[in-house]
N, C-alpha and C positions, 0 to 999 in steps of 0.2 A: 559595833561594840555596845554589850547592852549597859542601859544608863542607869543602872544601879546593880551594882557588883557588893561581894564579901571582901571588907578587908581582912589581914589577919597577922595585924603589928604586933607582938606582946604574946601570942594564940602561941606559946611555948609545951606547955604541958599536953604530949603527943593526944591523949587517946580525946583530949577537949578538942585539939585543933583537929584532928580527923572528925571527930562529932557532928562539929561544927560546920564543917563543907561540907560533911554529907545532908546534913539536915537543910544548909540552904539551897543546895541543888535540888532535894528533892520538896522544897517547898516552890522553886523558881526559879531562883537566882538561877542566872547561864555566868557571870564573870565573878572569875577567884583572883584576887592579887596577890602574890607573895613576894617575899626580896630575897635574897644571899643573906643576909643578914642579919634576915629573922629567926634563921636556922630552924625551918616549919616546914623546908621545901619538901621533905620525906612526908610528914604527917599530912600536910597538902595534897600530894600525889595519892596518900591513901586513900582520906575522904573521899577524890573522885572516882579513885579505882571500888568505894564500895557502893559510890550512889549508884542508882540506876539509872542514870543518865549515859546519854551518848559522849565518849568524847568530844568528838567534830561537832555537837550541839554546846559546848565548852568554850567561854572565851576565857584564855588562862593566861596570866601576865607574872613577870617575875623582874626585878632588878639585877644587875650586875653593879657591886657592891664597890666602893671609892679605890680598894687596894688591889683589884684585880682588872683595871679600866686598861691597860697597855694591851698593845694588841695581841702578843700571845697568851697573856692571861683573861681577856678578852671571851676569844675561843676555848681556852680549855679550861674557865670557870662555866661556861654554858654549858657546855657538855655534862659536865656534872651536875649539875642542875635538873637538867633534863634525864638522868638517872635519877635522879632525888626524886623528880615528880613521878618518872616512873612513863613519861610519855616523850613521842618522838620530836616534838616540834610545843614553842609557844605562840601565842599569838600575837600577844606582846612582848618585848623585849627592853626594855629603861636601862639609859644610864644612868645611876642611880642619883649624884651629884654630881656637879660640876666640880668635882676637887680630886685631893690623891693625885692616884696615878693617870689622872685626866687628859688626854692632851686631843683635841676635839677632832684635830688632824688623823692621828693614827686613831684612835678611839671607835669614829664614824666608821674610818675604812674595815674596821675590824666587826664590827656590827654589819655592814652592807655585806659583808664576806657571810655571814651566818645568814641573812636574807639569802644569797646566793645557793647556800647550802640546803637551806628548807629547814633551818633548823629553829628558826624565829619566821614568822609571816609579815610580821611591820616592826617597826625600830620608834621609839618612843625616849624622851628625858622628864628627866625630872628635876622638879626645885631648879631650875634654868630661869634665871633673870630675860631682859627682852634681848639684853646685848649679843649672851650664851645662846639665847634660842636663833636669831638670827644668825647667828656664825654657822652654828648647826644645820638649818635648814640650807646653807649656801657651799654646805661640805658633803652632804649626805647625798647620796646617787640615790637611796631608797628611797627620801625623803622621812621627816618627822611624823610623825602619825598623831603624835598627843605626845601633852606637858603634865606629868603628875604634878601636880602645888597642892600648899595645903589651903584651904578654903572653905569659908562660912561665914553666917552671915555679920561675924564678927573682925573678920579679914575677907571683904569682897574682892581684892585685886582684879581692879577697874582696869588700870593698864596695861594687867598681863592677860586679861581677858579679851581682851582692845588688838593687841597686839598679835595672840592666838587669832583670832579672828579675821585680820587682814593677811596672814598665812596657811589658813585654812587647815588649823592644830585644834584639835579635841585639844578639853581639859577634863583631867579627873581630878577629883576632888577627894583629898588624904584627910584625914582630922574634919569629916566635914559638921561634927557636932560640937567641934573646937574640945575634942576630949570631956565632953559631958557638963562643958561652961555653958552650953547652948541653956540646959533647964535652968540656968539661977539669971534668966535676962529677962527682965518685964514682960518685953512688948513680945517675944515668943512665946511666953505663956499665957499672954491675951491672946493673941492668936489661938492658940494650944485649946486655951477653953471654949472660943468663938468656934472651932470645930469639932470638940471634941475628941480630941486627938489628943500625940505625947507632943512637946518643944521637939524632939528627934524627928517626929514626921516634919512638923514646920518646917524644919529647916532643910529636910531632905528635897521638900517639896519646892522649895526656894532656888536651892544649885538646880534642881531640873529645871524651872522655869528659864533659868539663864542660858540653857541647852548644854550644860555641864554633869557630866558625868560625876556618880560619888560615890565611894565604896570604904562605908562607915565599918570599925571594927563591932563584930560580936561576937560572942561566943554561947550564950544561950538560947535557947529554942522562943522565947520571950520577947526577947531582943530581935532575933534576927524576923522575927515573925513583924513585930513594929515597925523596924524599918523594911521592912518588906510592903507593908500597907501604906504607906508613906506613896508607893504609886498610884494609890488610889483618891489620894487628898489635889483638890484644885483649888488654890489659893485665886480669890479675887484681887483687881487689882489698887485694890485700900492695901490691902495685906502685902503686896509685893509692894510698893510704895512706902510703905511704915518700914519693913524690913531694909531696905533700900535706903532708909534713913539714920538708919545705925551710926552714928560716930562714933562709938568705942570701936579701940582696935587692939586687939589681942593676939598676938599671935604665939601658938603652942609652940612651932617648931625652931629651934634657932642654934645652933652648934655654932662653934666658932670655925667650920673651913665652910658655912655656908657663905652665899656668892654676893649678900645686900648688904 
């Protein structure tokens, strides 16, 4: 899984969100992430079908959305999906929260069943607490591949990182600029100046040090070029240590059927 992917939360207006995959693909980027629920899965599939990239050089991930988690809805929301994108198989597969029509029992066995199928290649959750991940990991014949959370350097999630870790679970990292909080934080824009860089690479450059995966929203050619350079920033370790010091904690994402 490559460790810095396109997100494309809000990437609604079709002929920006195809743009936009096409122009990350062909500036680099190999991972797209989309969900059900961004309703982008069509203008996603296009982007790739116009880059000149190879499929199979594509790591393409998508969610299955809280109302469609049971296990016949399960199967015949993926399928759709996979008409939306316009390809035969994902390489990721998320359930998207732990809520809904949730039930981790039937849920997994219905995801293992689309492994089975070739219709998904690894089975992944997301926003899963340790309790939810570990249940998960102890139901799953596929096994968990990765935990999308949201993360940065404003929300480090120590223990879910901890916990991924002695499971042997990627994380990706959703919101990993904290929705664009990262520029109004001091010590990221001393860093920012100290390199020469935007607060966006700092922080991109930050989840990688941690061996975390992040796949920041953009939609313009600006943007995605920024945090594209963002793999070429090496932070010393003053800098991963100041950042690593952060005690504000903010966290963007929080719905009421989330699981904390």
């Amino acid at each position: 899984m490559p460790m810095l992917g396109l997100g494309t939360w809000e990437n609604t207006n079709p002929d920006e969100c195809e743009n936009a995959v096409k122009t990350a693909l062909e500036m680099g980027y190999r991972h797209i992430d989309t969900a059900q629920i961004y309703g982008n899965e069509a203008e996603v599939g296009a982007g790739i079908a116009a880059a000149d990239v190879d499929r199979d050089d594509i790591f393409l991930a998508t969610k299955v959305w809280i109302d469609e988690l049971s296990s016949d809805d399960v199967i015949q929301s993926t399928r759709e999906s996979l008409d939306k994108l316009g390809v035969d198989y994902v390489d990721l597969l998320y359930v998207h929260w732990p809520a809904g029509e949730y039930d981790a029992e039937e849920t997994l066995a219905a995801f293992d069943e689309l492994v089975d199928e070739g219709l998904t290649k690894r089975v992944g959750v997301s926003n899963f607490e340790p309790e939810q991940l570990r249940e998960a990991v102890e139901l799953s014949e596929s096994g968990i591949f990765a935990n999308q959370i949201e993360l940065h350097p404003l929300l480090q999630q120590d223990e879910l990182r901890e916990v991924c870790a002695d499971e042997d679970i990627e994380i990706v990292a959703y919101s990993p600029l904290a929705r664009g909080t990262v520029f109004d934080v001091d010590v990221l824009s001393d860093i920012a100046e100290k390199h020469d860089v935007s607060e966006a690479q700092v922080s991109l450059a930050w989840i990688r040090e941690k061996g975390v995966t992040a796949i920041p929203k953009a939609t313009s050619e600006g943007h995605i070029e920024d945090n594209w350079k963002s793999l070429d920033l090496e932070l010393d370790d003053e800098d991963i240590e100041t950042i690593d010091a952060i005690e504000e904690t903010d966290r963007r994402v929080d719905p009421g059927f989330a699981p904390w």
